[in-house]
N, C-alpha and C positions, 0 to 999 in steps of 0.2 A: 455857517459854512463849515466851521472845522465839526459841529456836530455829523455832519453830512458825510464831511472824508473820514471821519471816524468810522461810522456806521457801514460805508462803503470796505474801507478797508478790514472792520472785523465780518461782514459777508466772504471777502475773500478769502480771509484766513480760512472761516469755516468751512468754505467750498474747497479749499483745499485742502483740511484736514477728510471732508469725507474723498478728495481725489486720494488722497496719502492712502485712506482706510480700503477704499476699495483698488487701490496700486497694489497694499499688502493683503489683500484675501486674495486676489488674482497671484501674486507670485506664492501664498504659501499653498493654494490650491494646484498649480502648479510643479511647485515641489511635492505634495502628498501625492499625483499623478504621478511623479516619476518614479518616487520611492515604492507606488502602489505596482507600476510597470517593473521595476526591474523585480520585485517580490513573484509577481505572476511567471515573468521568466523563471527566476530561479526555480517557481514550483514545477513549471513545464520541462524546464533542463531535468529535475528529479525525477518526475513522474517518467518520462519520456527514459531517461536510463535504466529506472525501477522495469519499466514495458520490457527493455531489451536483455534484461537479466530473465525475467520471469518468462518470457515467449520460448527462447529453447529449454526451459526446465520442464513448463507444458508440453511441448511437443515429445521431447526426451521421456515424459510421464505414457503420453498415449503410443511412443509407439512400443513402452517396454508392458507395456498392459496387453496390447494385439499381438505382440512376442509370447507371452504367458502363455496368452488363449489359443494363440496357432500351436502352440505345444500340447495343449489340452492336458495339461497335469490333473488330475484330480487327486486334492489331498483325500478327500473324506474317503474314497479308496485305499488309497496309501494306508492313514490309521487304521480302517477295516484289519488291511491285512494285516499290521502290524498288531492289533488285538489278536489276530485269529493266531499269529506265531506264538504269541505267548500265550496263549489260552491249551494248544498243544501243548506248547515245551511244559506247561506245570503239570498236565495230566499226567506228561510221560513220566516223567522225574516223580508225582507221586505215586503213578502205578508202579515203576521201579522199585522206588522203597516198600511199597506195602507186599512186592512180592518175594524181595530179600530174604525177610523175615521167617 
């Protein structure tokens, strides 16, 4: 008989050790769910401010790019002439000097 309530009470124990075991996987899974959710927040809160930084820098980018081109500057004109000034100004100033002399 006390063999029996022996035997009975270490089933219990054990069944309660795997109740204990699987009480603590469920609360630390749990806990790694929350820590896992506020972590995703926090990426979302960043990403989501990083968006709202970077959205008027893009826009601010294209409209000062369609600003340029409705002006239609053309450098490689610009330096053209800019060569062509100086390619004068040294003719004159050498043909000057060589006719000083």
């Amino acid at each position: 008989m006390e063999t029996a309530n022996y035997e009975i009470k270490k089933e219990l124990v054990k069944q309660g050790g795997r109740l204990a075991a699987v009480n603590l996987e469920s609360r630390a899974g749990l806990l790694a769910a929350r820590q896992g959710l506020a972590r995703a927040a926090s990426r979302y809160v960043g990403l989501r401010s990083f968006m709202s930084l970077l959205g008027p820098i893009m826009w601010g980018t294209l409209l000062a790019d369609i600003v340029i081109q409705m002006l239609g500057t053309d450098y490689a004109r610009i330096v053209q002439a800019i060569y062509a000034f100086a390619q004068i100004r040294l003719t004159r100033s050498c043909y000057l000097e060589s006719h000083e002399e």
